[in-house]
C-alpha positions as CSV (number, residue, x, y, z in Angstrom):
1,X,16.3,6.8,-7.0
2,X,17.0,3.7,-4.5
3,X,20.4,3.5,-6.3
4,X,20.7,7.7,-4.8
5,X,19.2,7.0,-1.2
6,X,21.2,4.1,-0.4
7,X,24.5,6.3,-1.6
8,X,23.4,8.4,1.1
9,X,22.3,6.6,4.6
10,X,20.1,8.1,7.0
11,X,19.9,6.6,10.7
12,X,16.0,7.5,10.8
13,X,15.5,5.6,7.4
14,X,16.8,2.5,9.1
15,X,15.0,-0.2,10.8
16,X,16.1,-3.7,12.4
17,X,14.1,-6.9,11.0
18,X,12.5,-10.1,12.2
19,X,16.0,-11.5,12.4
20,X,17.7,-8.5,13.7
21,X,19.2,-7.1,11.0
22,X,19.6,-3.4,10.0
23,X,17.9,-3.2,6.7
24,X,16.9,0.3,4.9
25,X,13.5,1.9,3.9
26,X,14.7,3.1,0.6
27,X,12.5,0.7,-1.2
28,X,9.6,2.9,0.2
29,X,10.1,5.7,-1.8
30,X,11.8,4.6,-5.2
31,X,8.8,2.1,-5.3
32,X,6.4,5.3,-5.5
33,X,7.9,7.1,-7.7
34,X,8.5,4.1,-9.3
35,X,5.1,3.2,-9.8
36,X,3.4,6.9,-10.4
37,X,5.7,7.3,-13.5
38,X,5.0,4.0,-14.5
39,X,1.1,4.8,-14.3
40,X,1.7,8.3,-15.7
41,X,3.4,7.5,-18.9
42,X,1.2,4.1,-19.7
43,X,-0.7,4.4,-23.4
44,X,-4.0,4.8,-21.3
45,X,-7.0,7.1,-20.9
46,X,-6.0,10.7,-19.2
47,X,-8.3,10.2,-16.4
48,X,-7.1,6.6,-15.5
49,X,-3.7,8.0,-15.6
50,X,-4.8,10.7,-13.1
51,X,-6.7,8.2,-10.8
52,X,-3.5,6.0,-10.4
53,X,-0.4,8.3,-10.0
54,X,-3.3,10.0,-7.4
55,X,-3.8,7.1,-5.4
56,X,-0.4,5.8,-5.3
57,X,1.6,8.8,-4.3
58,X,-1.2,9.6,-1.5
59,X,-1.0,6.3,0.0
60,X,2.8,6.2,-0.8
61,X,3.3,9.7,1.3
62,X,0.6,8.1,4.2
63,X,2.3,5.2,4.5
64,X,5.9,7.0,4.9
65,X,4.5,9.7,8.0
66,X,3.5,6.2,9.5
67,X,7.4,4.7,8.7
68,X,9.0,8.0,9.4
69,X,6.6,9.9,12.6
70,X,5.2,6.9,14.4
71,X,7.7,3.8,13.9
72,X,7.5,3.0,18.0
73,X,3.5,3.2,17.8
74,X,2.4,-0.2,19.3
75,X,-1.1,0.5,18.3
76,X,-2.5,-2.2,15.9
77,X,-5.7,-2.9,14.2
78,X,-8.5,-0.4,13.2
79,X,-10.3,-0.4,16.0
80,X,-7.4,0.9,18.2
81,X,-7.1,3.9,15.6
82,X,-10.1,4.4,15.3
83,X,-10.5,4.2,19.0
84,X,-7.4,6.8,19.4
85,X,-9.4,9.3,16.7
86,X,-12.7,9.2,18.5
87,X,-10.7,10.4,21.7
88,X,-9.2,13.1,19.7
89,X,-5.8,11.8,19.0
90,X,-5.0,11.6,15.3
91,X,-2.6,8.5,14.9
92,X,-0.9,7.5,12.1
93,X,-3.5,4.7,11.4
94,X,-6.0,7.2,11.1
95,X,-4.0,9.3,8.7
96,X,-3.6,6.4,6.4
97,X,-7.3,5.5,6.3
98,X,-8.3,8.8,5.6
99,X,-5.9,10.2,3.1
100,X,-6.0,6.6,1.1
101,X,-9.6,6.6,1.6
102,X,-10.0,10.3,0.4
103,X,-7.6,9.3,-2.6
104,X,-9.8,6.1,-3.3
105,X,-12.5,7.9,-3.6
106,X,-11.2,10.9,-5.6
107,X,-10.3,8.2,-7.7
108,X,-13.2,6.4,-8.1
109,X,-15.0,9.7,-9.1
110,X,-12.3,9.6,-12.1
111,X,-13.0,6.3,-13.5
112,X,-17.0,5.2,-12.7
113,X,-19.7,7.2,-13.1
114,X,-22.3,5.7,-10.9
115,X,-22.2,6.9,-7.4
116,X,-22.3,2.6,-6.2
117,X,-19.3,2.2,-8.1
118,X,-17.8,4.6,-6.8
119,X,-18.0,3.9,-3.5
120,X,-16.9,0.8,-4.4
121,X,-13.8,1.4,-6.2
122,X,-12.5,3.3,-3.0
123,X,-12.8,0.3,-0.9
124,X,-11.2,-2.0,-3.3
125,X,-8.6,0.5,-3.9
126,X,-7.8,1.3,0.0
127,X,-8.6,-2.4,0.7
128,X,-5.1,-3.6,-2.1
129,X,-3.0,-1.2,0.2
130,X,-4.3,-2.6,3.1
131,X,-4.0,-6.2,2.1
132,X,-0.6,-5.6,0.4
133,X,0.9,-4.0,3.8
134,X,-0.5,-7.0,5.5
135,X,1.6,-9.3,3.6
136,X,4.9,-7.1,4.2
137,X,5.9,-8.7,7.4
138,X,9.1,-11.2,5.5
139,X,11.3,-10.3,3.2
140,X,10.2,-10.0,0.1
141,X,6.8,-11.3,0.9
142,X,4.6,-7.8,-0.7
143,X,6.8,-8.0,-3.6
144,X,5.5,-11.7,-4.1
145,X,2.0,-10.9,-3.4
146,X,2.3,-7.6,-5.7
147,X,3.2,-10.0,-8.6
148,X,1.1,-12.6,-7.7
149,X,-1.8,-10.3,-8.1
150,X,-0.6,-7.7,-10.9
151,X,0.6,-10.4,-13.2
152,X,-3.1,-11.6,-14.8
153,X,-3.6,-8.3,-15.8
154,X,-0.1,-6.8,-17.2
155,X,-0.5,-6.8,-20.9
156,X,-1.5,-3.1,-21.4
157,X,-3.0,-2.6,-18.5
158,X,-2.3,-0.2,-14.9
159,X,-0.7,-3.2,-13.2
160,X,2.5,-3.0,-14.9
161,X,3.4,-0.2,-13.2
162,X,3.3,-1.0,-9.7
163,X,4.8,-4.9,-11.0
164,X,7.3,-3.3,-12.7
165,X,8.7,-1.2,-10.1
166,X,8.5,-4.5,-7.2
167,X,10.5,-6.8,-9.9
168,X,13.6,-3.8,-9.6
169,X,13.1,-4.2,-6.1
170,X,12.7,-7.5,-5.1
171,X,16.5,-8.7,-5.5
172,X,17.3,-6.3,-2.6
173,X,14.5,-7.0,-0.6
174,X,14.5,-11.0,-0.7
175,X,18.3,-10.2,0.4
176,X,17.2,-8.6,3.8
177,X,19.3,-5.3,1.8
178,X,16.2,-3.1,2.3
179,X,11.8,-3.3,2.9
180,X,9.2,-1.9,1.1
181,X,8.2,-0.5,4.8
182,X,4.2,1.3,4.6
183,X,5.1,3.8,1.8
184,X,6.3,1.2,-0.5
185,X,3.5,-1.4,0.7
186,X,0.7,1.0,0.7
187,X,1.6,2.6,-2.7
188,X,1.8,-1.0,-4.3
189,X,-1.4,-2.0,-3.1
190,X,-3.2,1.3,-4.2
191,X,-1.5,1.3,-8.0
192,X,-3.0,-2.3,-7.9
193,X,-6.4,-1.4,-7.0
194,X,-6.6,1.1,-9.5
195,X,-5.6,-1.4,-11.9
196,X,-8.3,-3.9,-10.6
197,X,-11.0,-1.1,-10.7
198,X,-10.4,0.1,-14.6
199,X,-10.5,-3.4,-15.9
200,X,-13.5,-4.5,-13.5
201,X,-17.7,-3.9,-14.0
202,X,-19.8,-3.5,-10.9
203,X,-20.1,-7.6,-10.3
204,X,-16.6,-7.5,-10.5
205,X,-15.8,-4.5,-8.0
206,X,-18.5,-5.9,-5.6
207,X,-16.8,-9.1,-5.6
208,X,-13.0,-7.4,-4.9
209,X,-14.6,-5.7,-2.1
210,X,-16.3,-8.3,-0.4
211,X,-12.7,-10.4,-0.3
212,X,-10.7,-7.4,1.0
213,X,-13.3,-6.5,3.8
214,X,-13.2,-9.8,4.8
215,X,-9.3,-9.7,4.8
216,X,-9.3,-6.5,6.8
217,X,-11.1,-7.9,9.7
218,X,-9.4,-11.2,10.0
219,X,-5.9,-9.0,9.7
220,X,-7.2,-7.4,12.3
221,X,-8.2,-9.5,14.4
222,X,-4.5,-10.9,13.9
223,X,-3.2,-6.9,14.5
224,X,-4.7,-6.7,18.1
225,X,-4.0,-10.2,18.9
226,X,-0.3,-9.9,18.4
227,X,-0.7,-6.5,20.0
228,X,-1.7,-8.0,23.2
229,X,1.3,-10.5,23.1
230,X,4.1,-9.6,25.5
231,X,7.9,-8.5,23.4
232,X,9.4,-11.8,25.5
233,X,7.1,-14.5,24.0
């Protein structure tokens, strides 16, 4: 599929980088299909199956309405989306913690059956999108952290798919060629937290959560900070 897009350029699929360079978004997509096929054809339980192509083509298609409708937004940070949705403006921010957070928790009503767990396995599962899309601000820097954190638990388990499809990727992307952009960030992180919350107890999950909530507030805290920064600095 990222072999098809790039055979076939589109100006709004285009984005300059840190270093001004044009660069595509076609690693978005092909990394979300990439990873849901992975997920749907793994030797696994139906239901675990379910749960990851779920999450990752929900936070794949949030993430791309952020690439695609609201590129120029200069909004960062939670609380500015949150702020914007509490004045009755739906931003793209808001659409991506509410459809991933919907999807984390559909998902966690597929794979726990306590309602704690639950709850729990939706934050850690929107909290690996979040801290994966955090990362993606250098080339090739969400494709690390994707295999930094999928690699422990690849034999047999969810995370190869969403480390399989990065490692096709990553070439491309560490050449400045293309980015991951939100859709291919956000669909990474969420095939990830599935993985973490199949292979994880209730310690476990409470511990996962704890570590991304604290690495959502410090990002941002970063977000708004570099918010307020003038463009000339």
């Amino acid at each position: 599929m990222y072999r098809a897009l790039r055979a076939r350029p589109r100006p709004h699929w285009q984005r300059t980088n840190h270093v001004g360079r044009t660069v595509d978004l076609y690693a978005g997509p092909a990394a979300v299909l990439g990873t849901a096929a992975g997920a749907a054809v793994l030797p696994l339980p139906a239901r675990t199956r379910c749960a990851a192509v779920l999450c990752v083509l929900a936070a794949g298609g949030c993430g791309a309405y952020d690439d695609l409708a609201a590129a120029d937004d200069p909004r960062r940070g939670f609380r500015a989306h949150l702020g914007a949705l509490r004045d009755g403006e739906v931003t793209s921010g808001a659409v991506k913690l509410l459809g991933i957070g919907a999807a984390g928790i559909a998902a966690g009503a597929l794979l726990k059956e306590r309602p704690v767990d639950r709850v729990l396995a939706a934050v850690v599962i929107a909290g690996t999108a979040h801290l994966v899309n955090l990362t993606d601000v250098r080339p090739a820097a969400a494709a690390a952290t994707v295999l930094a954190l999928g690699a422990p638990g690849l034999p047999g388990g969810l995370a190869a798919a969403p480390v399989g499809a990065v490692a096709a990727l990553a070439a491309d992307d560490l050449g400045e060629r293309t980015m991951l952009g939100d859709a291919g960030a956000h669909a990474l992180g969420a095939g990830l937290g599935v993985a973490i919350v199949a292979g994880r107890g209730r310690a476990g999950l409470a511990a996962h959560a704890a570590g991304l909530v604290a690495a959502a507030v410090y990002g941002d805290r970063i977000s708004r900070r570099i918010a307020r920064t003038p463009a000339d600095r």
